[in-house]
N, C-alpha and C positions, 0 to 999 in steps of 0.2 A: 238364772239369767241366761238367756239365750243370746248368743252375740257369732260373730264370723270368725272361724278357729284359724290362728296364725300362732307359729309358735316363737314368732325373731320381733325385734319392734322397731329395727331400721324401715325408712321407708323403703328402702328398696328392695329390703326382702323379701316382707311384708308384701311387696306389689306382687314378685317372683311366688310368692308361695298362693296367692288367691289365684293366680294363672293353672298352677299346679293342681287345687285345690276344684277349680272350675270344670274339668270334668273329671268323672272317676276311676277312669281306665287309666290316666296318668297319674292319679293320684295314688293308686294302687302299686304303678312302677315306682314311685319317687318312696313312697314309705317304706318299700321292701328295700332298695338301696341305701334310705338313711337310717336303717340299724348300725350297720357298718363307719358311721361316721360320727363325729363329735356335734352333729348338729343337733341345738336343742333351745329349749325356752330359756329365753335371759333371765329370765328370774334364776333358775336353776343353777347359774354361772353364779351368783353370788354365795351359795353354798361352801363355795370352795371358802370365800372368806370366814366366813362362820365357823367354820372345823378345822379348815389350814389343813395339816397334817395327823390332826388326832385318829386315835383308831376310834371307831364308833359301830354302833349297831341301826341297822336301819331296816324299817317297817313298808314295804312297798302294797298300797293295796290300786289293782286295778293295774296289776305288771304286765299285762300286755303281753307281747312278745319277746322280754326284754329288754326294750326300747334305753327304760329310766335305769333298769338296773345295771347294765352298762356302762351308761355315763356315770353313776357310783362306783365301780369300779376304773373308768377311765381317770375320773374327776376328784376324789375322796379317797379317805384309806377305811373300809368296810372291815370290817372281822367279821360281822353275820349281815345278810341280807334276808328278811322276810319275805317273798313273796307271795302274794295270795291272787289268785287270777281262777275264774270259775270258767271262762271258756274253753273250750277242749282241746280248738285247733292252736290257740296261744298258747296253753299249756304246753302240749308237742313240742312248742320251740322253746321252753323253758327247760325241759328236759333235756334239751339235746344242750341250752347252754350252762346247766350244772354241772353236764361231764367235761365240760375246761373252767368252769369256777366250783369247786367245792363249799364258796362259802354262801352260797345261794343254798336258802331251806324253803319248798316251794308249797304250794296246797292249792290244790283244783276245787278251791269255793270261794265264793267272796266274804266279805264280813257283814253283819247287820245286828240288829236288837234282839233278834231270836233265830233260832232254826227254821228253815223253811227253805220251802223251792218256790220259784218263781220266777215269770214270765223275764226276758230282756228282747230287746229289738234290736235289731240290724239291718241295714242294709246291703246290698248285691247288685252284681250287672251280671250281664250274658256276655258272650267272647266264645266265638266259634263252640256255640250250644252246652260250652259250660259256665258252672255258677264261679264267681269270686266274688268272696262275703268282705264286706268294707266294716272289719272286726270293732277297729279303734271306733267305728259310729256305733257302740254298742250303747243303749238309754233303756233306762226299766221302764220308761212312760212312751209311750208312742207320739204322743202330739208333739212332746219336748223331739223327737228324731227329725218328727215331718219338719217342725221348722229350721233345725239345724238343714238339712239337706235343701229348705227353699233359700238360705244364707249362702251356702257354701258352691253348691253346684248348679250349673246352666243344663248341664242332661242330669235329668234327677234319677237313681236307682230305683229301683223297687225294695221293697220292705218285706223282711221275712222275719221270725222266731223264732225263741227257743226256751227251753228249761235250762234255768243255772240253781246249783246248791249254793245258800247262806248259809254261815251259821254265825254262832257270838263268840267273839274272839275270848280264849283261852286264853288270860295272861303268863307270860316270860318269865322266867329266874332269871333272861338276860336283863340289864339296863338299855333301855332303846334312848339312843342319842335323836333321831330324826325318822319321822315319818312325813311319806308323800301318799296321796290320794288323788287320784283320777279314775272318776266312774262317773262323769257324764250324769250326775243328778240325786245320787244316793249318799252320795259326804255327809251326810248330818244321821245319818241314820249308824254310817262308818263312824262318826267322830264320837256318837251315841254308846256305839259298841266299845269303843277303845277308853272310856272314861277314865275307867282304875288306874290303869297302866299309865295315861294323861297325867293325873293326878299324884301317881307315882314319882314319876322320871324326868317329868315337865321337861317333856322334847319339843326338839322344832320342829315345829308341821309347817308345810306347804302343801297347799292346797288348790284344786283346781275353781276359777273364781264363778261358783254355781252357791246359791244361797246364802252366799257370805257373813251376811247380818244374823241370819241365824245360828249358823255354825259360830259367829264372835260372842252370841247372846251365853250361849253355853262353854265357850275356852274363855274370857273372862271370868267367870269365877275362879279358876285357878291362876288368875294373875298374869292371862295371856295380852300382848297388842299383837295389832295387826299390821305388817307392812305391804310394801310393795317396789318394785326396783323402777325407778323414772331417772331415765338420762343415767344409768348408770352411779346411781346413788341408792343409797337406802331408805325408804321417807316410811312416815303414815302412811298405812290405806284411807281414802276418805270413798271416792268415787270412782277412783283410776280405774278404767276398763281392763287391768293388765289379763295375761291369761292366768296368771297363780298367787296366791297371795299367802305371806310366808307368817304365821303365827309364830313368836318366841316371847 
């Protein structure tokens, strides 16, 4: 489901962030700034209820730059953090942010059903005749990119590629309390890979809200629902547009 990426659900944010979000050259300034800060998707925020203080282990696929895994360590009490992020340049800042968290365990590939390289898309702008790559728009289908960038921005970027390594996740000796997933279109292929360990540890996933019914069709058999945070309550998901939707 292709929808307009906001990560707050006050209206006022929400309006604030589609201004942000409308062209890419500030959208580029504003994301680099909010690593640094506690801002993040209100789904997110209710985690903290869910664990309180527990220590936990937790499975990041699609870590970005560090972004989520942050806010796990601002937000939560982590003993391990998985991260799995196949981009190179996001990598780079993963590594620089495990030499002040030791409990981050990182890996430059993403996850999927089998091994393999393949194609991801992204977009870019130009800025005195250099490129900056708009990573977070990273989608393995290209049509699914075009239309995000006809939703999101009024100067639209141009579109470039790349090779990323998948491979099938290696199950843990750890117990994983909670996984998140943000990849822009591949979650059921991730939720595919992660079965055993699913099946295992019956953690909380959150999840980014991209094929949802599918991805419920397959965590239902192990006894999963689906929520969603409206008004700052925990409900059903039924149809709520939110940006994440949290399995437990």
């Amino acid at each position: 489901m292709i929808k307009q990426n906001t990560t707050q659900n006050t209206i006022i944010l929400i309006y604030i962030e589609k201004l942000i979000r409308f062209i890419p050259h500030i959208y580029l300034i504003f994301r680099t700034l909010v690593r640094h800060t506690n801002y993040f998707e209100n789904d997110f925020f209710y985690l903290k209820k869910i664990f309180r203080d527990r220590k936990i282990n937790i499975i990041d696929v699609g870590a970005s730059d560090g972004i989520s895994a942050q806010f796990f360590i601002k937000n939560l009490n982590p003993k391990y953090i998985f991260c799995y992020e196949p981009q190179k340049i996001f990598f780079k800042k993963l590594i620089n942010l495990k030499k002040k968290h030791k409990m981050l365990k990182i890996f430059n590939y993403g996850l999927g059903e089998k091994n393999t390289i393949t194609n991801i898309f992204f977009p870019y702008i130009k800025f005195f005749q250099k490129k900056y790559f708009l990573l977070t728009y990273s989608f393995p289908i290209k049509k699914e990119l075009e239309k995000q960038i006809n939703l999101d921005f009024f100067i639209k970027p141009k579109i470039t590629k790349s090779h990323i390594i998948v491979k099938k996740f290696k199950i843990t000796n750890d117990k994983i309390d909670l996984i998140k997933i943000d990849t822009n279109g591949s979650e059921i292929d991730i939720v595919k890979s992660l079965k055993l360990l699913i099946k295992r540890d019956k953690p909380v996933l959150i999840i980014e809200n991209n094929n949802i019914g599918k991805i419920y069709r397959i965590l239902k058999i192990y006894k999963y629902k689906k929520y969603c945070i409206v008004n700052k309550k925990f409900v059903i998901h039924k149809k709520q547009n939110n940006a994440n939707i949290i399995f437990k």
